[in-house]
TORPAGU-379659 format. One record per residue: residue number from 1; residue in three letters; x, y, z of N, C-alpha, C in turn. Coordinates in steps of 0.001 Angstrom, whole numbers, always signed. Example, Ala and Ser with C-alpha at 12.3 -4.5 7.8 and 13.67 -1.06 7.14 Angstrom:
2
GUVO  num  residuo      nc1      nc2      nc3     cac1     cac2     cac3      cc1      cc2      cc3
GUVO    1      ALA   +13190    -5690    +7800   +12300    -4500    +7800   +13200    -3300    +7800
GUVO    2      SER   +12850    -2250    +7080   +13670    -1060    +7140   +12900      +30    +7870
//
This chain:
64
GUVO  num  residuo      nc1      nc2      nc3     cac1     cac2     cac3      cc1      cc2      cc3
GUVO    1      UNK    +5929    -3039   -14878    +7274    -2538   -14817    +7241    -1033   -14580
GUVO    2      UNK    +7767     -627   -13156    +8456    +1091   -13552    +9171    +1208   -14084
GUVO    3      UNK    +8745    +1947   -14200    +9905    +3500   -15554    +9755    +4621   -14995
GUVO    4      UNK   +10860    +5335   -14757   +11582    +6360   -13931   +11997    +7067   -15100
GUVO    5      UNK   +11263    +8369   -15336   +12195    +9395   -16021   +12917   +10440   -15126
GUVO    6      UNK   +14257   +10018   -15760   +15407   +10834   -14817   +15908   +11952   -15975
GUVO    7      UNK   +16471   +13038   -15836   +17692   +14139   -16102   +19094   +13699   -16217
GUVO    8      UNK   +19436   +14143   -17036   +20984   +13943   -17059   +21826   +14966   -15683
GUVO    9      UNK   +20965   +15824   -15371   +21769   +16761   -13760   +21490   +16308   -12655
GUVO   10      UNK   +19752   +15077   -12705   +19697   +14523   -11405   +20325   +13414   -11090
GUVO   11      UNK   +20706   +13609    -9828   +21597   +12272    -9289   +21188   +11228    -9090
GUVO   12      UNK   +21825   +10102    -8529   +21379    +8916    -8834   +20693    +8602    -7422
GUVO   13      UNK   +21017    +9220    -6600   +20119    +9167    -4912   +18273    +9504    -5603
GUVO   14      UNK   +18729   +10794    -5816   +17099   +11067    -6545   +16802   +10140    -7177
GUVO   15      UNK   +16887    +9722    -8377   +15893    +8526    -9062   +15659    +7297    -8677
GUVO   16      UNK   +16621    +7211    -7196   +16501    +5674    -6455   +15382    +6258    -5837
GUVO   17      UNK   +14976    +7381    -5217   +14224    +7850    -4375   +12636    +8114    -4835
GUVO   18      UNK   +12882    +8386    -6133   +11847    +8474    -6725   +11309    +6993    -7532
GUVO   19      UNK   +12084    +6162    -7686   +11568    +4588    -7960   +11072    +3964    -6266
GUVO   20      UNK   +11653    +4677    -5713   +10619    +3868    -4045    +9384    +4436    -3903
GUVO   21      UNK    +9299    +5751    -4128    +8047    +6301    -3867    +7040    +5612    -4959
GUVO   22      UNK    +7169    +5430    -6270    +6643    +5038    -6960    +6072    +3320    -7050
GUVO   23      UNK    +7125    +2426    -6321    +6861    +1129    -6007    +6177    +1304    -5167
GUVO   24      UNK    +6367    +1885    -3962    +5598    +1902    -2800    +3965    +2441    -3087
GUVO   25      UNK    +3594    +3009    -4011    +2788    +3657    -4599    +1580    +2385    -5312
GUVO   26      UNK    +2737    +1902    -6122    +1691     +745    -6789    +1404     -273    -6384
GUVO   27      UNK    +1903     -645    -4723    +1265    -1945    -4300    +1812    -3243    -4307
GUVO   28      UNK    +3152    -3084    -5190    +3613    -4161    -5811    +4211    -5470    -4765
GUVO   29      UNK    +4493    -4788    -3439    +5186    -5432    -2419    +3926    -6188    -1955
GUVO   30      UNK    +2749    -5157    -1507    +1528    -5718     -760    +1063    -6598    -1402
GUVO   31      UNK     +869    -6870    -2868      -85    -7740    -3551     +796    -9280    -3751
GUVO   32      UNK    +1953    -9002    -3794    +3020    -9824    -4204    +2880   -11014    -2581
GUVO   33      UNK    +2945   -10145    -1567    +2465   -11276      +23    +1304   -11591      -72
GUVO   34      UNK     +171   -10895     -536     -996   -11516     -579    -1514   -12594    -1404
GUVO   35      UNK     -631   -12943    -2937     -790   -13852    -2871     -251   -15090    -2748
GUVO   36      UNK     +686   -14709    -1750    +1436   -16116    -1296     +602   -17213     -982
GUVO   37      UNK     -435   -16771     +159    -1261   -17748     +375    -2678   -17523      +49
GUVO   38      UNK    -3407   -18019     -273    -5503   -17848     -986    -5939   -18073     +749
GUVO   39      UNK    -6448   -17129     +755    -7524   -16291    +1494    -9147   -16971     +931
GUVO   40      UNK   -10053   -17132    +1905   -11550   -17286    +1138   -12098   -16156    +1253
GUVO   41      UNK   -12866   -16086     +150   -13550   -14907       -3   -14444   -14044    +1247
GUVO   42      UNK   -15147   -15435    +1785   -15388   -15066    +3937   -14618   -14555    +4408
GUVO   43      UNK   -13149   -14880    +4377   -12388   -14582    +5316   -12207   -13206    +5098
GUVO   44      UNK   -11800   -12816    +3511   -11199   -11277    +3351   -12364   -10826    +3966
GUVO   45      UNK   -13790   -10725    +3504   -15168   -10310    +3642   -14576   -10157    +5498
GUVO   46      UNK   -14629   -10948    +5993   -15119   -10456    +7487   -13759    -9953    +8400
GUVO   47      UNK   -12785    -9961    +7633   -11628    -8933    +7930   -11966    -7442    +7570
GUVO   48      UNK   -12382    -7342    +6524   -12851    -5743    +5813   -14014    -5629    +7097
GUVO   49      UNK   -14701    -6382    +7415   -16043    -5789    +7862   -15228    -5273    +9057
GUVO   50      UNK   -14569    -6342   +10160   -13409    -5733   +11302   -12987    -4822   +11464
GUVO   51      UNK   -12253    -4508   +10368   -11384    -3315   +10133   -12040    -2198    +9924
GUVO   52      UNK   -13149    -2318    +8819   -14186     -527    +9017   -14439     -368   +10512
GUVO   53      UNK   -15027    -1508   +10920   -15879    -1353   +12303   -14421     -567   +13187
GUVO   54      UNK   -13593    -1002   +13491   -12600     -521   +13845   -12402     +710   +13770
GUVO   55      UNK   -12340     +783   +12238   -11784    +2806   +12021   -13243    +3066   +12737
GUVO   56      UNK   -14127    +3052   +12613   -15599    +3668   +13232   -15473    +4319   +14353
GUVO   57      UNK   -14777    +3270   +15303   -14790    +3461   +16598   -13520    +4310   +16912
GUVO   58      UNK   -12419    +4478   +16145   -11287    +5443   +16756   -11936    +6428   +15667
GUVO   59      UNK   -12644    +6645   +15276   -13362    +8390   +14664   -13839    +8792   +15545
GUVO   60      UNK   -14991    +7538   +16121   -15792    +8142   +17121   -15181    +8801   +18150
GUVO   61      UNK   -14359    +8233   +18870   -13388    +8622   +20098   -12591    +9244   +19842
GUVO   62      UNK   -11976    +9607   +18945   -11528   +11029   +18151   -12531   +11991   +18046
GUVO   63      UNK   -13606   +12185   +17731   -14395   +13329   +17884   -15171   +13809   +19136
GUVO   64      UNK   -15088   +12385   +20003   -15523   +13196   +21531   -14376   +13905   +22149
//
């Protein structure tokens, strides 16, 4: 559960604003789709491996 400490002078835009940053923060949306459906442990495994390999290659081609 968040908990938002607000001011009695801040408005209510601010502490909506500051409960998004903070949800958005903890993941709660991302983890909540992930486990809709079970994944095998292979599968995450050779998605992660994809995805580094990936960033690798736009570093690389970013630094030439």
């Amino acid at each position: 559960m968040l908990i938002i400490d607000t001011r009695e002078s801040e408005s209510l835009d601010r502490a909506l604003k500051k409960y998004k940053k903070k949800f958005e923060k903890a993941g709660l949306l991302r983890e909540l789709r992930s486990r809709q459906a079970y994944t095998k442990k292979s599968v995450r495994r050779r998605s992660e491996v994809l995805k580094a390999a990936y960033v690798q290659t736009m570093r690389r081609s970013e630094e030439a």
